[in-house]
N, C-alpha and C positions, 0 to 999 in steps of 0.2 A: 662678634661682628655687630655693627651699628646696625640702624636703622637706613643711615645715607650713605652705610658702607655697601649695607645688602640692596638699596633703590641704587645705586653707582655701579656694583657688579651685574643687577640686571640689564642696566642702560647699554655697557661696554659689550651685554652678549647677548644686545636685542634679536638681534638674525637669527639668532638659534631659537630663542623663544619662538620665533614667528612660523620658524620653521616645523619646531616640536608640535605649534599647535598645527600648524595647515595637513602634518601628519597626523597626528589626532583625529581631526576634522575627517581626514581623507579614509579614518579606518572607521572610523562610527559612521559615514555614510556608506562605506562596501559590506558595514557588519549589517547593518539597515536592509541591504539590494539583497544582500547572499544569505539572513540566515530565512527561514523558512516559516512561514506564519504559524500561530499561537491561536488557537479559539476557546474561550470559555464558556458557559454555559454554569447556572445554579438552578437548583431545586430547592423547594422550604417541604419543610414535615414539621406536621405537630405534636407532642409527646403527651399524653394524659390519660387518666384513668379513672374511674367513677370516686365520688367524694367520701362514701361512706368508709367507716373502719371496721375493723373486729382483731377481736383477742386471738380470734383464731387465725389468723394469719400471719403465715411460718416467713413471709418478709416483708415486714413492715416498712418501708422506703419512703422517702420524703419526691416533692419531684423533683429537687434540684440532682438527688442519687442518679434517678429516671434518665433524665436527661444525660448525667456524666454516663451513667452506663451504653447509652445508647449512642455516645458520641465514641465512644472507645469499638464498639460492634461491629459500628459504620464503615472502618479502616481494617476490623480485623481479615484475618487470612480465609476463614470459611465463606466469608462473607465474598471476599473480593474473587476466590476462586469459583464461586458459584457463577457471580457478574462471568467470571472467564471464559467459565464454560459454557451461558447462555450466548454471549456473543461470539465465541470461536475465534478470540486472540486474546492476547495479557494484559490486564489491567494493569499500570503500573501507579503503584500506592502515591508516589511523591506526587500525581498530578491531579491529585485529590485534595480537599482541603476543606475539616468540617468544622466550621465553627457555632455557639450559639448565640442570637440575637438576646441582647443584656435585655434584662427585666420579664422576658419570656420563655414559654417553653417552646419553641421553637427553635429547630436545629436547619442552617442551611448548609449544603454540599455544594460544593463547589467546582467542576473537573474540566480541566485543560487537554487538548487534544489539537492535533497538526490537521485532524477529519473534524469539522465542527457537524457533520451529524452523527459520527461518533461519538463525538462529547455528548449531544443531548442522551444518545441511548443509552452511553454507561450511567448518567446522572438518573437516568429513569427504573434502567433496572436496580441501580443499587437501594434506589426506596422498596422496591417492590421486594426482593432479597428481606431485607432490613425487616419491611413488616411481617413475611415469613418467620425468620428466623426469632424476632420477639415470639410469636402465636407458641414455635417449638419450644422455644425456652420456658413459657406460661405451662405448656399442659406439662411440660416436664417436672415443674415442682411441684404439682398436686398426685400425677399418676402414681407414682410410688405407694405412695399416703393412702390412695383412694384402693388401690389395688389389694393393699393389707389387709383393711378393712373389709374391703368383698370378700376375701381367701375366709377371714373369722366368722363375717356374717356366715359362709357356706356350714366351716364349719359347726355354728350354732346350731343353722337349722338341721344340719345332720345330726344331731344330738336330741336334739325335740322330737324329731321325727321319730328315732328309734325310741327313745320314752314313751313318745305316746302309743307305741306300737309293744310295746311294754305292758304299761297302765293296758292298754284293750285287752290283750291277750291273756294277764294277771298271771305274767309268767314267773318264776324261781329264779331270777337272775338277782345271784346273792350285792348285798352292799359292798363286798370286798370287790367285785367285778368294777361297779362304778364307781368303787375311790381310784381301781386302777387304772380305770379310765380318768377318772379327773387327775389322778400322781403323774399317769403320761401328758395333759394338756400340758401341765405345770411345770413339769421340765420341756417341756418343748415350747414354751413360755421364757424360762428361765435362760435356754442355750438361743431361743432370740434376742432375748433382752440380755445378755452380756453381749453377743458379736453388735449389736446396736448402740451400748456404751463404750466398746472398742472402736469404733467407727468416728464415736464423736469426738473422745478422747483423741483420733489423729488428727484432728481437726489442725490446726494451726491459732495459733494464741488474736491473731489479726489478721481475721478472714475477710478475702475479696468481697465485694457482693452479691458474687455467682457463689461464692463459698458459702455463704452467710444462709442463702437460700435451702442451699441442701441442709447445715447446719439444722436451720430452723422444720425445716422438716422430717428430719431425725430425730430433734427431740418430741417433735409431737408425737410421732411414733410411739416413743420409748413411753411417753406418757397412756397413751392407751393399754401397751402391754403391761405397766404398771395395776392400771384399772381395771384389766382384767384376769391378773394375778391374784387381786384382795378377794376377788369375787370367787376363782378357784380356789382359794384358800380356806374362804367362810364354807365354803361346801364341802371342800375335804375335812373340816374341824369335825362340819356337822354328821357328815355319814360316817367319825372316826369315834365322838361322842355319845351322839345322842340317836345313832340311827338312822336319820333322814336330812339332806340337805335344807331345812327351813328354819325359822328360828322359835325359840317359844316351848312350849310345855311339851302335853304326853299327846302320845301321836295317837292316828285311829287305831280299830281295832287290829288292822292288818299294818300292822307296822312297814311290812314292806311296799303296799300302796302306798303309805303315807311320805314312804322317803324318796317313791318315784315321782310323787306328786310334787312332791317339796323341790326336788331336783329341776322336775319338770319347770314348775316354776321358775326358779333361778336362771333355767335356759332361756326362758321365754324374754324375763326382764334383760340379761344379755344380749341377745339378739335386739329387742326396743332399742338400746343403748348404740349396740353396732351404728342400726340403721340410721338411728338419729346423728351418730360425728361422720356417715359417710355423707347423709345431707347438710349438714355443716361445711363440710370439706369443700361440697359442690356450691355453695353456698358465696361463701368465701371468697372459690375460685372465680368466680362471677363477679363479683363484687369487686375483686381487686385486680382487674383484668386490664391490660395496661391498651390505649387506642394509640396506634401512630398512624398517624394521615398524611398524606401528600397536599398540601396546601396551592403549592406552586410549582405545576409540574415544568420539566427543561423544555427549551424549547433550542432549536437548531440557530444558535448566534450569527449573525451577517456579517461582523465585521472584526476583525483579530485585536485579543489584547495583544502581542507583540510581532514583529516589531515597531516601537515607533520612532519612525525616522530620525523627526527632529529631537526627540531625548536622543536618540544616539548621538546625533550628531554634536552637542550640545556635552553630553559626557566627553566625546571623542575628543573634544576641543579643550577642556578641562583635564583631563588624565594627558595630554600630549604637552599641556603646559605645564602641569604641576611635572610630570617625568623630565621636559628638557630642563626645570628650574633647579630641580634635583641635580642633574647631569652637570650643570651647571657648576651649581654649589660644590659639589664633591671634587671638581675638575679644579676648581680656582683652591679648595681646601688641599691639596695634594701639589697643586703648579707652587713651586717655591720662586717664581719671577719677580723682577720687580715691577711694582704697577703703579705705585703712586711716588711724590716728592717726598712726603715722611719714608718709607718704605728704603729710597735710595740713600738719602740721609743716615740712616742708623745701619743700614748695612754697611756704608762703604763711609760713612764719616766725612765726607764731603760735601762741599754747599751746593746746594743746585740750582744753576745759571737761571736757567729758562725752561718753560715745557714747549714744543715744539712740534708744528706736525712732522707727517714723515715724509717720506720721498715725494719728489714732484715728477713729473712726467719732462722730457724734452723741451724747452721753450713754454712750461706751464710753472714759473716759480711764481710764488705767490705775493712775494712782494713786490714783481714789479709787474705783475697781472692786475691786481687789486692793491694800492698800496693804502687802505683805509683799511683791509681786512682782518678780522681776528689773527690770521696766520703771519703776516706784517707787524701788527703789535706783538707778536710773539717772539718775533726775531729784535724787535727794538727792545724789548726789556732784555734778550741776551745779550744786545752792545751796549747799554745800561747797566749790565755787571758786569762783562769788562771792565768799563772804564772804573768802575768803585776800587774794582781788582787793582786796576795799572797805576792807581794812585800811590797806591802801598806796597808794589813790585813794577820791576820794569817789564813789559807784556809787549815788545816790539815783534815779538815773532813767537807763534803759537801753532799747532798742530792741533789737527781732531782726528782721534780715533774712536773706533767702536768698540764698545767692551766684550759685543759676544762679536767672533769675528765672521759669523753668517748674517751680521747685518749692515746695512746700507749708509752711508752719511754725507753723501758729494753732496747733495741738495741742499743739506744744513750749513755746508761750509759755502758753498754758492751765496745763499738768501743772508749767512754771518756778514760775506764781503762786502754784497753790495750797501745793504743795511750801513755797514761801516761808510761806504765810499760816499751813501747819501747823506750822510752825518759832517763832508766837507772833509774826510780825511784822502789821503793817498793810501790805498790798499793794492799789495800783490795777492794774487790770488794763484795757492801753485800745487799744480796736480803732482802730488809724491807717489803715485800707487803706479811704476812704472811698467809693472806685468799685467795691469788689467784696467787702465784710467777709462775714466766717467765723465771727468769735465770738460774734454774740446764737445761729446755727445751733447750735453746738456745745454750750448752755450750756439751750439753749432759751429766749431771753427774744425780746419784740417789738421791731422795730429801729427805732421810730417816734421814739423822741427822743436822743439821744446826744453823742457829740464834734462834731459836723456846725454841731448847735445851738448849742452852748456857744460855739463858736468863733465865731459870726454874732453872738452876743448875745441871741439869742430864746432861752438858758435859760441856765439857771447847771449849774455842776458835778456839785451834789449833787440838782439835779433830773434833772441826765444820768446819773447815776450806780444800780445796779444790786446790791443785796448779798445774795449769794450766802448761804441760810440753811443751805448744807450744809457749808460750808465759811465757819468762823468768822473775820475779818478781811481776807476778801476781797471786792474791790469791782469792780464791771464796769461799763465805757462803751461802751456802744455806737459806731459808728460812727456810724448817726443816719441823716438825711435831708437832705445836704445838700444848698444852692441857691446857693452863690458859686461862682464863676468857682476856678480853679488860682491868681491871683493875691493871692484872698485868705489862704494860705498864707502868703507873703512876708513880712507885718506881722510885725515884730517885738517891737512892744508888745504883740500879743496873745498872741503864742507866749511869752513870757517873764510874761505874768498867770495865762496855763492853767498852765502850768510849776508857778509859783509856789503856784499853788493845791494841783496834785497832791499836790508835795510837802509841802506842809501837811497837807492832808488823811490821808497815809500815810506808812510807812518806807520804802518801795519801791514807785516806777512802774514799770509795765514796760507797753511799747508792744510793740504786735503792729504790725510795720510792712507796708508796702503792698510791688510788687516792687521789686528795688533797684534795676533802672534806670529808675524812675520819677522826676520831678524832686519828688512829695511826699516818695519815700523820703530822698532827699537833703538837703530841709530840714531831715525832722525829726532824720536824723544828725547834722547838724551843729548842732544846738541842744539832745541829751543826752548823758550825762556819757558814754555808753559804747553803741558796738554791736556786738551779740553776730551773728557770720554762720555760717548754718546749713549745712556741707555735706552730701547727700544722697550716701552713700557707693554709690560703682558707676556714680553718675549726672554728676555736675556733674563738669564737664571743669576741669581745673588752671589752663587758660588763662582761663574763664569766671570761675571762682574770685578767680582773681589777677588779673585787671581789674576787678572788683567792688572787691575790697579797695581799690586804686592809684584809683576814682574816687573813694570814699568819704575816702581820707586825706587827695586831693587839695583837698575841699570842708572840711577842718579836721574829719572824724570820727575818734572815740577808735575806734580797733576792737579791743577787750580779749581777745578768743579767740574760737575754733572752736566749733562744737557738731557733731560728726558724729553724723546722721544714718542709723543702719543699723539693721537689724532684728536684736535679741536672740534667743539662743538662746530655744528654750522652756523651759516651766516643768519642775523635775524631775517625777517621777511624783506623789510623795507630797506637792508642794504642788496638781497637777491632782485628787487624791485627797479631801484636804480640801476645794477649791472645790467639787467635787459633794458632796459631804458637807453643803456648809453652804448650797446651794443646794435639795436636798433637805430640810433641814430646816425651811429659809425655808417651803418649800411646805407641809409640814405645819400649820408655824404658820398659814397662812394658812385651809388647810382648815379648821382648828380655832378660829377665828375668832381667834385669838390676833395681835395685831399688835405687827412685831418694830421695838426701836429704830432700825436700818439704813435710811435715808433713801437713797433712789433718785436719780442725778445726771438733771437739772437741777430743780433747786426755788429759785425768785429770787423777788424782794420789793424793789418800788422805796424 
């Protein structure tokens, strides 16, 4: 489809367009009144933590990590369940929204709510939550660590204690006692330190950075139990070699003071050692201690982000036009009618007279209402192809029928006649449709005697006959009253004396025919010179069309062209300007008793 095929099919179905939108319109303003106000409400929090580093911290995080972590926290399920339960109804996640302000560490929360002091309080607790639950998270990756570390310190200093309570007392507790004691530290060493590289081994190959934390806090573990393995080990060497846990030559004279002493020692440096990674730890944990703050607490919003009227209304107006343009398209894509003069052309092969408006109203034809009017010239360019026609066929007597037969065409045959009779010729003009005529309505005349009669022989012609005093050489037949059967049609003696007659009597018959799949319409096709068929543009289906034409050829009818049927632009301004102009001034005359030459349609005289 074109461009000025698709600006041509929106024009023909502007009513619906206007209509689609005023529905549009009319639902984005009740969606506006009915749905129920929207309050928002933000908070800022800031993310950060002291600058310094250490080796010894078991997760070392950048603050962009900081921040991602913290933005993921904000929405989790522990988090919002807590919010739930301090306010005493359900958070729902989707009316939250956390994002962070580019180039800072700064996270704002967002939260929507039907209660706008609802909204600030969810917005308030969930920082407060938030910085809970960091604090929980922070002592959770030291406690472990720090816990270990106290259990060994305990155990050091129970070992010292007993030594030194040893050394005072200068008791006989052999060296094989105290390697058994150090063999049992040492597997209770070793069955830590494998279930603690089973641990890390489960690990996952790309750990979260909840994961990474514990990760990193495992190993440092395993690292200490390592250190204090080498150091059980040098002591069990020493009390398995040389006697006494210390290093170096020949011991005192009391070899077993010497190995408690020795032992002693090694405890004491252990324990120093202990003491110093639990103050590291604590150390550490201080240091890498993350701050979240509330920058900008919620505050109870005044005035609802939705709805807004006029975006709805504005959408509504837009979705009702794009939908009826839609509705549209798809309608004219599926209507297989014919709608334009190419269209009639190639379906039906036939040249197309004139386009044409449609039905006129009672005493409202258009050419002798307006005889300057677009609807006027549209009927002279149809007596303009006649006559091209009649040059090159003899066109003394013609009929119109409609090609779908649920449409209408007295009008067209009325506005043909006179058109002709003002052109200086002699026109009959004869209502054929004897079970349903249109033309004494149109014309205003009584339908008591007419074609009906003539045709039976209870009158003649020119007593059937009807002459229009506003319109000079035109003559009208009614249809009549008639009382014969459909058989009486068939004679062809008769049809060929009326024939005879018409054309006598005028330069041009033109029959207003009945529908075309009637068997009247058929006769009287096939007994004048030409039948003119009416398509009703948008309506009459191509296949309706084209079966009308294929029966009519079929019965020996001339079918000479088209006449499309579609409703013309309007008048420009400035001929609407003038009609009021000259309508007004009718009126005056008439106030003024003055009476104007301008003869009112229908005025007849048998």
């Amino acid at each position: 489809m074109e461009i000025r095929d698709f600006i041509s099919l929106l024009w023909r179905n502007l009513r619906w367009l206007i209509l689609g939108l005023m529905i549009g319109a009319i639902v984005g303003i009740l969606a506006g009144i009915l749905e129920p106000p929207v309050y928002e409400t933000s908070t800022k929090v800031l993310v950060s933590r002291t600058r310094q580093q250490s080796t010894a911290d078991m997760l070392p995080l950048s603050d962009e990590q900081l921040v991602a972590i913290n933005l993921q926290l904000a929405k989790s399920q522990p988090v919002l369940a807590e919010v739930s339960d301090q306010l005493g109804s359900t958070v729902d996640a989707d009316n939250i929204l956390v994002t962070t302000i580019p180039n800072t560490l700064i996270i704002q929360i967002k939260v929507q709510d039907q209660n706008p002091k609802r909204a600030a309080d969810i917005a308030n607790l969930l920082v407060q939550t938030l910085i809970s639950q960091n604090q929980s998270l922070l002592s959770g990756r030291y406690e472990s660590f720090e816990t270990a570390i106290s259990a060994q310190i305990d155990d050091v200093s129970a070992q010292i204690e007993s030594l030194q309570t040893e050394i005072n007392q200068i008791n006989d507790t052999s060296i094989q006692q105290q390697l058994d004691q150090v063999n049992q530290q040492i597997e209770q060493l070793k069955t830590l330190t494998t279930a603690l590289e089973q641990e890390i081994a489960a690990f996952p190959i790309a750990p979260t950075p909840v994961q990474q934390a514990l990760l990193a806090e495992k190993q440092a573990q395993l690292d200490q139990y390592h250190s204090l393995m080498t150091i059980y080990q040098q002591v069990q060497t020493n009390l398995t070699y040389i006697g006494k846990p210390g290093q170096g030559g020949t011991g005192p004279e009391n070899p077993r003071l010497a190995a408690l002493q020795a032992s002693l020692d090694q405890y004491q440096q252990m324990y120093l050692t202990l003491v110093s990674s639990r103050e590291t730890v604590r150390l550490v944990r201080l240091q890498s201690a993350q701050n979240v703050v509330q920058i900008v607490a919620a505050v109870q919003p005044k005035k609802p982000v939705r709805p807004i009227p006029l975006l709805y209304f504005f959408v509504g107006c837009l979705v009702g036009l794009a939908g009826a343009t839609t509705v549209v398209m798809v309608l004219d894509h599926f209507n297989d009618s014919l709608k334009t003069p190419l269209q009639a052309l190639d379906q039906l092969d036939l040249p197309v007279l004139a386009v044409v408006p449609g039905e006129a109203r009672a005493g409202d034809l258009p050419v002798v209402r307006d005889p300057f009017s677009a609807e006027a010239d549209a009927f002279r360019s149809l007596g303009a192809g006649l006559e091209l026609i009649g040059r090159q066929k003899s066109l003394d007597a013609l009929i119109i029928l409609n090609g779908d037969p649920r449409d209408a065409h007295t009008s067209i045959a009325a506005s043909l006649a006179i058109i002709a009779a003002q052109q200086g010729r002699q026109v009959v003009l004869v209502d054929g449709d004897l079970h349903h005529p249109h033309l004494h309505d149109l014309f205003g005349i009584p339908n008591q005697r007419g074609l009906g009669e003539a045709f039976s022989g209870r009158l003649d012609l020119r007593g059937a006959s009807h002459a229009l005093e506003t319109v000079t050489g035109l003559t009208l037949i009614p249809a009549g009253k008639t009382r014969e059967g459909a058989s009486a049609w068939l004679d062809s003696d008769r049809w060929a004396r009326i024939l005879a007659d018409l054309k006598a009597q005028a330069d041009l018959v033109i029959v207003d025919g009945p529908p075309a799949d009637t068997a009247d319409a058929q006769i009287l096709a096939a007994r004048l010179d030409a039948v003119l068929l009416v398509v009703r543009a948008g309506h009459t289906r191509a296949l309706t069309a084209k079966t009308t034409q294929k029966r009519l050829e079929m019965i020996g009818a001339k079918v000479a062209g088209v006449i499309l049927n579609q409703r013309l632009q309007r008048r420009s301004i400035d001929r609407q300007i003038f009609s009021w102009l000259k309508a007004r001034f009718q009126k005056k005359e008439n106030a003024y008793g003055i009476h104007s030459e301008t003869k009112d349609l229908p005025v007849s005289s048998s």
